[in-house]
Residue, then its C-alpha position, 0 to 999 in steps of 0.5 A: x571662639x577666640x577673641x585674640x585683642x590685646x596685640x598692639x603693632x609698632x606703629x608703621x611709617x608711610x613710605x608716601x613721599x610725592x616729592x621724593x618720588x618725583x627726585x628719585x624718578x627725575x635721577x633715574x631719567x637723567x642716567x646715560x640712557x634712554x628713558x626707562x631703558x633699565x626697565x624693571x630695574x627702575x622701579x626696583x631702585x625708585x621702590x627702595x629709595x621710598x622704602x629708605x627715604x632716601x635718593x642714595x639707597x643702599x643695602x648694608x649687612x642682610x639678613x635671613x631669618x629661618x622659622x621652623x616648627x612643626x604642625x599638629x594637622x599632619x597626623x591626617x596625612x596631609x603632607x607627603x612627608x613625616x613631621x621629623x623631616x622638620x628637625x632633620x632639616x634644621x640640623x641640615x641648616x645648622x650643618x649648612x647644607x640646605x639650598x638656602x645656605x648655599x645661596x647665602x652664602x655666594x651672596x654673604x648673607x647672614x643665615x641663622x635658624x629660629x626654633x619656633x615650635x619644632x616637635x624636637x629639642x635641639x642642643x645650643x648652636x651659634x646659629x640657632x635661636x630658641x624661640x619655642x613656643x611648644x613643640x609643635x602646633x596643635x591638630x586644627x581639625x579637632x582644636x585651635x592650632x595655637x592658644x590665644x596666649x601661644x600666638x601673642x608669644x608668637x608674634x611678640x618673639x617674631x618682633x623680638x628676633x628683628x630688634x636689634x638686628x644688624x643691616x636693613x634688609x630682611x628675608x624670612x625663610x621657612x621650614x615646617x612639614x605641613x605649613x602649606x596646609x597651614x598657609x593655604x587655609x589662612x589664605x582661604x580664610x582671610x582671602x575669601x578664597x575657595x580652599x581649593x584654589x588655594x591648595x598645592x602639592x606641598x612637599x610632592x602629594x600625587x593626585x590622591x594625597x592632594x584629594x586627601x588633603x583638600x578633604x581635610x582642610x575643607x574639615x577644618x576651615x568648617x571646624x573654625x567657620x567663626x574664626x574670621x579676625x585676622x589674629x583669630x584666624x592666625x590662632x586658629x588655621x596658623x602655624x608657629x613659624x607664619x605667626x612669628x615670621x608675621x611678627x619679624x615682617x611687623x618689627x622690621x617694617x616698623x624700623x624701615x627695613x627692607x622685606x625682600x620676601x619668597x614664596x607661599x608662605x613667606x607671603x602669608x606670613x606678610x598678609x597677616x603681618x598687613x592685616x594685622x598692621x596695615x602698611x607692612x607690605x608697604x616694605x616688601x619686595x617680592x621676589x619670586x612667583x612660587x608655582x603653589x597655586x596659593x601664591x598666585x591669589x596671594x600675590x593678587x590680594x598684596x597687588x605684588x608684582x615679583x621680580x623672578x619666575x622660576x619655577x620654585x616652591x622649595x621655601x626657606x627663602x631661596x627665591x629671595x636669596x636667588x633674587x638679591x642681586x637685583x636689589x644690589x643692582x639697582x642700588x648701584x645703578x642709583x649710585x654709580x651710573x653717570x648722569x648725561x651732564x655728568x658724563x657730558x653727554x647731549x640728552x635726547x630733545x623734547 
């Protein structure tokens, strides 16, 4: 059994301010509108100036982060395709032709690859961090997928990709043939949830391979029935990226950033992140409802309201590349949008 103790969070700010809040709204009541015209777009501009703890937020220099590694768990076929998929996929990230380097790059936002744990080895490039843990985690069916020391490194190598990072905003993205199966048996796990509900297709399984794959991950949540802890699960049922995206999610709430997430894995990555020190989610707006079943649960235990329904379940950070805009809007709604003085109009009567 596990014991995983000795990891200590940065402490996280209480974004709680009733008189900010009451600022943030009366600005917004008094735009050349009628009251809550904007909609969601008003909670989306009072949310980031709680974050920011200010009444003027702003998104300056934004940041994606991609974590990468492989999984020991896919030699049982749980996925619908080869490990090697994930390292071909990175070098498609380095040449900067995956989806999420596209969205990136129409919003100008920094991208860089971190290795986490790929079952390759990669040549220095300027927009790859190497941060490998291992190559690859180990089979959760027959033994704990990260050692007690592995998932430390993990988390703490996470914490370090933020420290220092330019900009206040941070998407963390994610690539690993088999980290649905990682993701759907944490959610089990620390959501109480049946592994059922929280299984999806992943990468495509037709209705067979998904059979297969909900057999195989019934195994290996009874394999680790004792593992219940939040680190002792992450250890266990995790994944080398989840763990250091879990890492990046603490650090950067730690220093008030804001966590604009994706989809499934993102957001397990954010569960841990919360229980591991509470007030991270706190920080993060969702973006995106992924149409992994898994997401919706997750989405329920994080109280999350996302900002897009499209459909999506790609992953590295797409839904939240996708959703971007709407934060730039908002922060120029707070800041460019007349007030009815400003402007000299007669507000409505009370």
């Amino acid at each position: 059994m596990l014991l995983l103790t000795r990891f200590t969070a940065p402490p996280i700010t209480n974004i709680a301010n009733d008189v900010l809040r009451q600022q943030l709204q009366q600005i917004l009541d008094l735009k050349t509108k009628p009251l809550g015209a904007l909609g969601r777009l008003e909670a989306l501009a009072l949310q980031l100036g709680m974050i920011q703890g200010t009444t003027t937020p702003h998104i300056e220099q934004p940041q994606i982060r991609v974590f990468a590694a492989d999984h020991g768990l896919t030699k049982h076929g749980t996925s619908a395709y080869p490990s090697a998929v994930t390292a071909q996929m990175v070098y498609n990230f380095l040449q900067g032709g995956a989806a999420i380097n596209v969205l990136a790059r129409q919003h100008n936002i920094a991208l860089k690859v971190v290795d986490a744990g790929v079952d390759a080895d990669f040549a220095p490039h300027p927009q790859l961090l190497n941060c490998k843990i291992r190559r690859g985690s180990r089979d959760a069916l027959t033994e704990s997928a990260m050692t007690e020391s592995e998932c430390l490194a993990a988390l703490k190598n996470g914490m370090e990709v933020v420290k220092d990072l330019p900009g206040n905003l941070l998407i963390v993205g994610e690539m690993g043939i088999g980290n649905t199966s990682a993701a759907s048996l944490l959610l089990a796990r620390l959501g109480d949830i049946p592994i059922a509900d929280c299984i999806g297709r992943g990468t495509g399984l037709d209705d067979v391979g998904l059979q297969h794959k909900t057999h195989i991950l019934k195994q290996v949540l009874a394999r680790h029935s004792e593992e219940k802890a939040p680190l002792a699960a992450l250890a266990a049922l995790g994944g080398l990226e989840i763990a250091m995206m879990a890492g990046a999610l603490i650090g950067a709430a730690s220093e008030r950033r804001i966590l604009l997430m994706d989809g499934f894995i993102a957001s397990i990555a954010l569960l841990v992140a919360e229980r591991l020190a509470p007030g991270v989610a706190q920080y993060a707006v969702f973006a995106h409802h992924s149409v992994e079943p898994g997401h919706a649960h997750l989405l329920e235990l994080l109280s999350a309201k996302p900002l897009l329904d499209m459909g999506m379940r790609l992953g590295e950070g797409s839904g939240a590349a996708l959703a971007y805009p709407l934060l730039q809007s908002a922060c120029a709604i707070m800041k460019e949008m007349a007030s009815f003085s400003d402007a000299g109009i007669s507000e409505q009567n009370h």
